[in-house]
N, C-alpha and C positions, 0 to 999 in steps of 0.2 A: 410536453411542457414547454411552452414559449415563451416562459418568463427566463429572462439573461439577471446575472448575478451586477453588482452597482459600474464593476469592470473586470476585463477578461482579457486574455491573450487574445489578439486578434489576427494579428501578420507576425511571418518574420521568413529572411530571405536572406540571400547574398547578393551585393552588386560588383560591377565593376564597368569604371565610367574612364574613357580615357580618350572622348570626344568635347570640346567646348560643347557643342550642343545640350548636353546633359546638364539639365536647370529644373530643379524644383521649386516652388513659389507656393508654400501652403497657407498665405495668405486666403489664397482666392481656393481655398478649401469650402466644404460645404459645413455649416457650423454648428449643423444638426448634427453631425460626426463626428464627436470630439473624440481624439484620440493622444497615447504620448507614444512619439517615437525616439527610439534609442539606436543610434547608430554607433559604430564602433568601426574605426580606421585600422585595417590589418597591416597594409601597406600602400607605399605611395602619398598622395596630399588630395585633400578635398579643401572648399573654403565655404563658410557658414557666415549667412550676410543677417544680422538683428536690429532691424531697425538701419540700414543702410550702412551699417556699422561691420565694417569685414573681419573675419578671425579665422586666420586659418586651422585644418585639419590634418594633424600628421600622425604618423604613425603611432598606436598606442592609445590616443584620443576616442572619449566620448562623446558626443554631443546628445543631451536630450531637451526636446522641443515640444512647444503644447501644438496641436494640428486640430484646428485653424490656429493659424498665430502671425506675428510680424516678421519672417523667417523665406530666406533664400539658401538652398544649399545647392553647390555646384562644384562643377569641376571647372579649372581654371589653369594646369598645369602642364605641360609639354612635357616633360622629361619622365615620367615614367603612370602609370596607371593608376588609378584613384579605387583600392580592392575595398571593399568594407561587407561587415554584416549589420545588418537590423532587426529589430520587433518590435512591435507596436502592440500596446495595451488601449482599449480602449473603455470609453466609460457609458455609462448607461443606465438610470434606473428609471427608465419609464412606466414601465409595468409594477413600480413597488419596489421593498426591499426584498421582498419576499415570496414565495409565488402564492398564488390566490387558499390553493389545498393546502399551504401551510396554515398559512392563516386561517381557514377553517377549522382545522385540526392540529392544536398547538400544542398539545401533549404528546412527548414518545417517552419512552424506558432506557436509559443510557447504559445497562447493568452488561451489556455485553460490549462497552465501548470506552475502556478504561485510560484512552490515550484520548479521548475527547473530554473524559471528566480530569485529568491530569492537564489539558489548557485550561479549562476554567478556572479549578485550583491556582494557576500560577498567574494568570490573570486578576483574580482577587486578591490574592499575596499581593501582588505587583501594588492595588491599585490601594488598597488599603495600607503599606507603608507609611507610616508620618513622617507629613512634609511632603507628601508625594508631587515630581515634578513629571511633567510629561513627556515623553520623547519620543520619536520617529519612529526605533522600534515598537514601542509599544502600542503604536496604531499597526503597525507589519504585524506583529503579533494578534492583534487584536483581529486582525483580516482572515489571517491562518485560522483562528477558530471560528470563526463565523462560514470561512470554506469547509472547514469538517464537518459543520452544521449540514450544511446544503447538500455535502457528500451523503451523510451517513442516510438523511432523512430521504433522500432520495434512490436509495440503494443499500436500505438494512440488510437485506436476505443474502444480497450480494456479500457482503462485509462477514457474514456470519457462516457462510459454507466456505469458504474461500479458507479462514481459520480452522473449521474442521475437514477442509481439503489438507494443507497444509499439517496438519497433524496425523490423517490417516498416511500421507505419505513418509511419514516419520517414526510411525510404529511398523509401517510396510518394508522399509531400508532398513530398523535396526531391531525387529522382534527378538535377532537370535541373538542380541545381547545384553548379558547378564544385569549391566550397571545401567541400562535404559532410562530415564526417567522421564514423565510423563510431567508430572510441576516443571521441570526446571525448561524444557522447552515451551511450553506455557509462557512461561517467565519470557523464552526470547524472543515471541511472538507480543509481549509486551501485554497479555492478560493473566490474569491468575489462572490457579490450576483449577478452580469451582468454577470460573466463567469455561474458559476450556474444557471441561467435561458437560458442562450445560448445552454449550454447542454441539458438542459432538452426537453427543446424546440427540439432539434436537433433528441433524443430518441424517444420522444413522441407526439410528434403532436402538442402541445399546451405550456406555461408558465405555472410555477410551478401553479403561483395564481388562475388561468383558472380550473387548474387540482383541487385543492384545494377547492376552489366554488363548482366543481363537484360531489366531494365526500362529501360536507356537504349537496348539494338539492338530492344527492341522498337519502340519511341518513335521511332526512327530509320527504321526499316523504314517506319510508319505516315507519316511526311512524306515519304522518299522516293516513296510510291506515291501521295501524296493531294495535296502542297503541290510549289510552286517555287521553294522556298528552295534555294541551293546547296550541295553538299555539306559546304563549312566552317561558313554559318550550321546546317545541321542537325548538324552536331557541336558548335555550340554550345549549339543549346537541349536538345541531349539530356545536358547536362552533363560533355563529354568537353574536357579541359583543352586540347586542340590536333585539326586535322584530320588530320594525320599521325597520330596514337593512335587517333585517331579509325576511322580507314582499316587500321589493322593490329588494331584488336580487328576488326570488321565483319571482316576476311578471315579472320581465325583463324574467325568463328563459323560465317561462309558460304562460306568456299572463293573467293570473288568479292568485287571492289572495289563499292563505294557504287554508283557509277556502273554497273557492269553489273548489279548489282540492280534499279535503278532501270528499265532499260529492260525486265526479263524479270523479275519478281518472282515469280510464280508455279511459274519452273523450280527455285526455290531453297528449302532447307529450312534451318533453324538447325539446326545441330551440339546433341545429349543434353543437353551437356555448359552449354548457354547457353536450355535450358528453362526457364520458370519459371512 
């Protein structure tokens, strides 16, 4: 895709200037390149010439400048080094706001992207307020969601295994225990627990819970056949809330009690449905 968003990070660097020779003049910039650069004075002194108008730069100082513009910035000081950092944003909508395949296809489904429908929401709040007056932020604001746009639409699939990456390594770290919950990390992932199982579902063949069950009869199988823990402590460490629950998933999966697995493991296969 070669269409570029209205502006973008373009540069950002460190200098350190502590010869006279060191002069920028972005007048005679190219003006098909508009850019805004933001320098920042770490240490030492710089001086910023506007309109032949001198102002010096010390320690702590910003300067930001439109490029091309009526701007000199130099160094000018003998007594110690002129350190600073910069970046530059630059601007651009040649190509549109938009890229062309959006515009073609302007319809998507947001149901799996609840922190993009949460700026819109506060965006409308925002704008709908009476008396509404407008402010700075609220074009920053208004950018961030129009970048989520460009992100998401450009990288759904991305966005949506990533979430169900993230959650299988969350039931993988804590199957074996008791108090696990499947919503409230959802929740810290910042989607519900029905988008979260929709994903999961989508990546992996099954619901998170399904996967989950999985990983503790597997865990369970592996002590029955290898350790001599008894069948209540291996319902504990495999994160099953009681041995009775314990004992009735284990029979839904295998047809047989804990206990007859245990001495014949080999005649018994897991039930499709408790693959994972």
């Amino acid at each position: 895709m070669n269409w570029k968003p209205p502006f973008y990070l373009f540069f950002a660097g460190y200098g350190t200037a502590s010869d006279k020779s060191y002069r920028n003049d972005v007048s005679r910039d190219d003006p098909g390149n508009r850019r805004l650069l933001f320098t920042y004075t770490f240490s030492g002194k710089g001086t910023l010439y506007v309109k032949n108008k001198r102002m010096p730069v010390g320690k702590g100082d910003i300067f930001v400048i439109e490029r091309p513009g009526p701007y000199i910035y130099c160094y000018e000081d003998t007594e110690e080094p002129w350190v600073f950092e910069f970046l530059s944003i630059k601007f651009t909508n040649i190509d549109g706001l938009l890229p062309p395949e959006f515009l073609e296809n302007p319809i998507f489904n947001i149901d799996a992207h609840p922190d993009f429908l949460a700026q819109f929401n506060e965006l409308l709040k925002l704008r709908c307020t009476p008396d509404y007056k407008p402010e700075l932020i609220h074009s920053a604001k208004a950018y961030g969601f129009f970048l989520s746009y460009i992100t998401i639409r450009t990288n759904p699939k991305g966005i949506s295994s990533d979430v169900a990456a993230q959650l299988r390594e969350y039931l993988l770290s804590n199957f074996s225990r008791t108090d696990i919950s499947i919503a409230e990390y959802c929740q810290k992932l910042k989607y519900s627990h029905e988008t979260g199982t929709r994903l999961f579902t989508k990546t992996y063949g099954m619901p998170p819970i399904k996967y989950l069950l999985g990983l503790r009869l597997r865990e369970a199988c592996s002590l029955l056949e290898s350790s001599r823990l008894n069948i209540k402590e291996i319902s504990e460490n495999c994160g099953f809330s009681s041995q009775n629950y314990f004992s009735r998933i284990f029979h839904s999966a295998f047809a047989v009690t804990p206990g007859q697995y245990r001495k014949n493991p080999v005649l018994f296969m897991v039930k499709e449905e408790y693959m994972i």
